[in-house]
N, C-alpha and C positions, 0 to 999 in steps of 0.2 A: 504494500500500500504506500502511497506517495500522499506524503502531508507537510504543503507550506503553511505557516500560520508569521503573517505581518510581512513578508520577504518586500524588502524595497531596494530596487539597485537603481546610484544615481552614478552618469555619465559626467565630465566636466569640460565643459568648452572654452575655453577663455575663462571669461569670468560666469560663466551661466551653467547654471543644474539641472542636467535632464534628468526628470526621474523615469528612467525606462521600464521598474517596476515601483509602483507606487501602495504600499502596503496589500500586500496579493494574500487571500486566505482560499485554499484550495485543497480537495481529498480528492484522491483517485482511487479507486479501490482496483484490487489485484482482475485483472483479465478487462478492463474495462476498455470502449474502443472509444477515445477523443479527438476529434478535429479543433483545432484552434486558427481562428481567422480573423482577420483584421487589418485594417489599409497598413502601409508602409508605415514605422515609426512607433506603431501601435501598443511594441513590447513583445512579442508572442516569440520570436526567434529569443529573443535576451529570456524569455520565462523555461523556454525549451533549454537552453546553455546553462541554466540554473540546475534545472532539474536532472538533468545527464550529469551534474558535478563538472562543467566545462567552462563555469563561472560561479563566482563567489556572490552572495549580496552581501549588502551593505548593512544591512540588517535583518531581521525575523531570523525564524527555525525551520529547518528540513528536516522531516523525518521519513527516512525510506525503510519500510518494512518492521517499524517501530523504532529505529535509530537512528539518532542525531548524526545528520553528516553533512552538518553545517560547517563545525570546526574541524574536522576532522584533518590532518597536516596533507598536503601533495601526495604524498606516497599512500596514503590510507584513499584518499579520494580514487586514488589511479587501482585500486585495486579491487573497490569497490564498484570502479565501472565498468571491469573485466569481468567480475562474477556477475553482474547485476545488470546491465545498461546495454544493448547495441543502438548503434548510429547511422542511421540513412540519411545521407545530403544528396542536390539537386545535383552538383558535379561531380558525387561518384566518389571521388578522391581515392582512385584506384592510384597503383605504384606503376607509370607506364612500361618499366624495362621488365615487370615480371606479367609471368600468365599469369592466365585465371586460375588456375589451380594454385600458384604461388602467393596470390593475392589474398585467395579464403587462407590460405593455409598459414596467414601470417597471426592471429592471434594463437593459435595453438602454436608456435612457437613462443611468442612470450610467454605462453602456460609453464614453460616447458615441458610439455605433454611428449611422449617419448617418437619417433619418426616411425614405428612400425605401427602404431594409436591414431597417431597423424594422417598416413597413408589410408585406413580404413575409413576414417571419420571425413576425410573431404571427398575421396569416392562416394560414400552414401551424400554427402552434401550437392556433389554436383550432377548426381542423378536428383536427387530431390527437385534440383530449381533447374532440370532439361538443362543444364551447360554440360553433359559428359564428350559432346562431340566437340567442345570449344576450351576443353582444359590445357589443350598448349596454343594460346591463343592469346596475344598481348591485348592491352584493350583499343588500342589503337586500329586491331584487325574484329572490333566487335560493334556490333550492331548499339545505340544507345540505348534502348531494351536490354538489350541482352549484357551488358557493361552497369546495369543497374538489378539485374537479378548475380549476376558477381558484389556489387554492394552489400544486397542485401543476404546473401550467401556468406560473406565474411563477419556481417555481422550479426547473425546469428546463430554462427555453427560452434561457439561456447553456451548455445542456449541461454539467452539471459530471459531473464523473467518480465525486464521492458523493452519496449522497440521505439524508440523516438526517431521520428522521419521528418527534417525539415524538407518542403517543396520538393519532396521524391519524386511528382512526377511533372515538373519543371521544364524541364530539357527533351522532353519527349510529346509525340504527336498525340492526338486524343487515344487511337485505338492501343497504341504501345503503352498509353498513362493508364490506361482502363484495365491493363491484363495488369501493369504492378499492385495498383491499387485492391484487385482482387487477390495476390500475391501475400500482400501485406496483409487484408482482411483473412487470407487463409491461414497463417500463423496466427491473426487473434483469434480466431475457433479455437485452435489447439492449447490456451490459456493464458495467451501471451499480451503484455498490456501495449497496447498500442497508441501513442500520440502524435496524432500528424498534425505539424504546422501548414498551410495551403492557404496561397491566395485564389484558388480555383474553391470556388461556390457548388460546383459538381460535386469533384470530391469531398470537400469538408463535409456536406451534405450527406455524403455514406455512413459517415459516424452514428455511433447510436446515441453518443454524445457531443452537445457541439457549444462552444465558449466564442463568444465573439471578444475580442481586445478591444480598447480604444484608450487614448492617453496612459498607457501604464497601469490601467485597470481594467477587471472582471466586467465588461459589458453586458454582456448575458449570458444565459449556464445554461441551457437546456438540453432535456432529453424528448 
């Protein structure tokens, strides 16, 4: 379960204070599927970088799965996002000189999960997400579909128990955003807690939960 209570993160510009989160109170409970939406500036990317532990606030409490990892030092945070947290962005952030098999296969080496563990667990991974005929395949030689189910193949094959997706399907045409977006809804079936940030009203719309941002705050929460 994901519980902010008062989270406020300010930017500084010169002499001016953006509050990009402006006292945020929020609960997500385990498996739940959230779209978060809101024009440009709105806060919803800065509430996402919050909750993956990929930004600090400035004040309030995080509690993921009933503990505080607000304070929590660099090294505890980065640990906590390897058992806990995967990350879908709009461009991928694949490594271009390795395959696609090299690319999943990078978080299980920082496990250091053993190369014969390894070897087993991203063969089943890249059957799972249809890449087996594209595993020696840099991303440069991949479809931007297909370079986005390797994303999302890397991060999730330590199984974390959240999926936060900024704009995952950004960079892609309606029919290729429509098979990820069901992709991603296929792993919230399986228990997996799903948060997608989207400036597409299509998709945020899929959510069985949907938060609209505006100035730094909760605009609306519905289900």
């Amino acid at each position: 379960m994901i519980q902010l209570s008062g989270i406020t993160r300010i930017f500084h510009m010169g002499d001016q204070a953006i509050h990009a989160l402006d006292h945020i109170d929020l609960t997500i409970e385990s498996g739940e599927y959230v779209s978060i939406m809101g024009p440009s500036g709105s806060g919803k990317s800065t509430l996402l970088n919050v909750i993956g532990l990929l930004d600090r606030p400035d004040s309030g409490h995080y509690l993921l799965d009933g503990r505080n990892v607000t304070d929590l030092s660099e090294t505890e945070q980065a640990q906590v996002r390897r058992e806990k947290i995967g990350f879908v962005f709009q461009s991928f952030h694949l490594i271009p000189r390795l395959t696609a098999a090299e690319n999943i296969e990078l978080p299980l080496i920082l496990t250091g999960m053993p190369p014969a563990d390894r070897k087993i667990r991203i063969m089943e991974t890249l059957q799972a997400f249809n890449l087996s005929d594209r595993a020696h395949h840099r991303p440069a030689e991949l479809s931007g579909g297909q370079r986005q189910r390797v994303a999302i193949a890397r991060a999730t094959i330590l199984r974390p128990t959240a999926l936060l997706a900024d704009e995952p399907t950004g960079n892609l045409d309606h029919r290729i955003g429509s098979e990820v977006a069901a992709l991603l809804e296929a792993l919230n079936q399986t228990g997996t807690t799903l948060i997608v940030v989207t400036h597409d009203r299509e998709l945020g719309s899929r959510a069985r939960r949907r938060i609209a941002m505006r100035d730094g705050q909760i605009d609306v929460d519905e289900r």
